[in-house]
Structures are given as structure tokens and as C-alpha cells.
BALOBA-1460 file (C-alpha; in Angstrom, 3 decimals):
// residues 62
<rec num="1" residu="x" x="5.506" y="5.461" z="-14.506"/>
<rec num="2" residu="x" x="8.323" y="3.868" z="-12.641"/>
<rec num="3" residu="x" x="8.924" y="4.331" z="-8.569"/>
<rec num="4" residu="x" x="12.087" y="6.396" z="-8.124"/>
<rec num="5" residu="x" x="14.651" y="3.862" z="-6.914"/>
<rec num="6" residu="x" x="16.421" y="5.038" z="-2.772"/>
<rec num="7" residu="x" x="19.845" y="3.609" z="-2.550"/>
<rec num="8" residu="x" x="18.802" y="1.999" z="0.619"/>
<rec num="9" residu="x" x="21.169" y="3.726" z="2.996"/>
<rec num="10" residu="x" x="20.366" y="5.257" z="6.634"/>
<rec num="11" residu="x" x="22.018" y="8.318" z="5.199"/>
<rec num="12" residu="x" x="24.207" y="9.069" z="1.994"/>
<rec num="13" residu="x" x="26.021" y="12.020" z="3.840"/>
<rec num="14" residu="x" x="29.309" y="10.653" z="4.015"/>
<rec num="15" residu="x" x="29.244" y="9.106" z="0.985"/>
<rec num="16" residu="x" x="28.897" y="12.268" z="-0.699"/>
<rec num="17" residu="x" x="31.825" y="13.964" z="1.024"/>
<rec num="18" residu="x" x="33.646" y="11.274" z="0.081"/>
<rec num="19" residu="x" x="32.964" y="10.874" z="-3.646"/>
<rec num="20" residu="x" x="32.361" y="14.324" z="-4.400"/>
<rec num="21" residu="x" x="31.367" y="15.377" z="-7.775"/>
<rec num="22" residu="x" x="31.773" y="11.681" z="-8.613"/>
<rec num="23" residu="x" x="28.690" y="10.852" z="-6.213"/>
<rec num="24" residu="x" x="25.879" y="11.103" z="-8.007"/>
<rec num="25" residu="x" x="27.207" y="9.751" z="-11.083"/>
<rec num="26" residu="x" x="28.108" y="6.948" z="-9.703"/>
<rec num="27" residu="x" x="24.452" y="6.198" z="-8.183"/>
<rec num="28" residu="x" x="23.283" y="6.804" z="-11.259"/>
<rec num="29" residu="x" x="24.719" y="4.354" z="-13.261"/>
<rec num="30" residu="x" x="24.546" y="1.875" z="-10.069"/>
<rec num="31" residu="x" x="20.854" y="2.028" z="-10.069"/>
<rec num="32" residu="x" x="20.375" y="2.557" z="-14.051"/>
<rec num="33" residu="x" x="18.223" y="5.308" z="-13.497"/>
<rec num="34" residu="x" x="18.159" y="9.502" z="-14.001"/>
<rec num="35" residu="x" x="16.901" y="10.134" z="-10.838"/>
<rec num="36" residu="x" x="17.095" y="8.239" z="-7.389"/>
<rec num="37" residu="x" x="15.903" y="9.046" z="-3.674"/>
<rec num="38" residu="x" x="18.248" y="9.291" z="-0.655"/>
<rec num="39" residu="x" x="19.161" y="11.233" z="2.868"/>
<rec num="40" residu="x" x="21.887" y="13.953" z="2.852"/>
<rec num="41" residu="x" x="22.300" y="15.273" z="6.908"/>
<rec num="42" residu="x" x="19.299" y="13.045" z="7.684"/>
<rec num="43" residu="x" x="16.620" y="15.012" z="5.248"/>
<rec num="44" residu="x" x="14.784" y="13.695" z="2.263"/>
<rec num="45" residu="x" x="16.742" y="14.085" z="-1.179"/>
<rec num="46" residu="x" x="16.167" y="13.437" z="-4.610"/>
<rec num="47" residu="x" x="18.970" y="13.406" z="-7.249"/>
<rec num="48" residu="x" x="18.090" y="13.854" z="-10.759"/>
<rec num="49" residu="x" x="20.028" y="14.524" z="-13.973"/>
<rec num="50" residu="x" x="18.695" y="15.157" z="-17.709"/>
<rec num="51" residu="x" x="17.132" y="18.233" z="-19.456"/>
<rec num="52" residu="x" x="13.398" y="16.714" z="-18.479"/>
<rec num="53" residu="x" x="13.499" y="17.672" z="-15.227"/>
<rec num="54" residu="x" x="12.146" y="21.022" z="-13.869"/>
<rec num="55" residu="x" x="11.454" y="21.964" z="-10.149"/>
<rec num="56" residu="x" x="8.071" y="23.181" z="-9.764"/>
<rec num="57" residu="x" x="7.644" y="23.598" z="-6.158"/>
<rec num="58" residu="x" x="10.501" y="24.592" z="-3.492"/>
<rec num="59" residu="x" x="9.563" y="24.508" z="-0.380"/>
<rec num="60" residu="x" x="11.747" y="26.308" z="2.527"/>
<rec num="61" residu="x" x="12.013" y="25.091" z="6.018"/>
<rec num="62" residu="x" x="10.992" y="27.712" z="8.913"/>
């Protein structure tokens, strides 16, 4: 199994706000990957597409 790929920025925040729905998308394909790692407000993200992927654990911040 393959490391998920980060896109190697501080933070991805702007980016997002900027690109909109077009955002992750365009990572994807940039990276030639369905899932990558990133920041969004300075926290830990991960961006994933595809009908493989199921979230088994959420955990909530106190």
C-alpha cells in the first residue's frame, strides 16, 4: 500500500476558497491519486473520492 501523497503546502485554506468545488478535483488529478493529505484552517485533512472509501472512526474535538 501506497503513502497518501500531502500537496506540500503550509495550509490549503485559501486555495480552497478560491477554487471552490473545483479544488479537490484539481489536486486530484495534480497528484494522480484518489485521496491526498493537506491543512484546511491549520488542521489535518484528508481528501478522498471513489466508492472504496468509508469513514470508520470520527473523532470530535472538545
Amino acid at each position: 500500500m501506497q503513502p497518501i501523497p500531502a500537496t506540500g503546502a503550509p495550509d490549503d485554506t485559501a486555495a480552497l476558497l478560491a477554487g471552490g468545488y473545483r479544488f479537490m478535483p484539481r489536486r486530484f488529478i495534480g497528484l494522480g491519486t484518489d485521496a491526498f493529505r493537506t491543512r484546511l484552517m491549520l488542521s489535518p485533512a484528508n481528501c478522498v473520492r471513489g466508492s472504496g472509501f468509508v469513514i470508520t472512526g470520527v473523532r470530535r474535538r472538545p
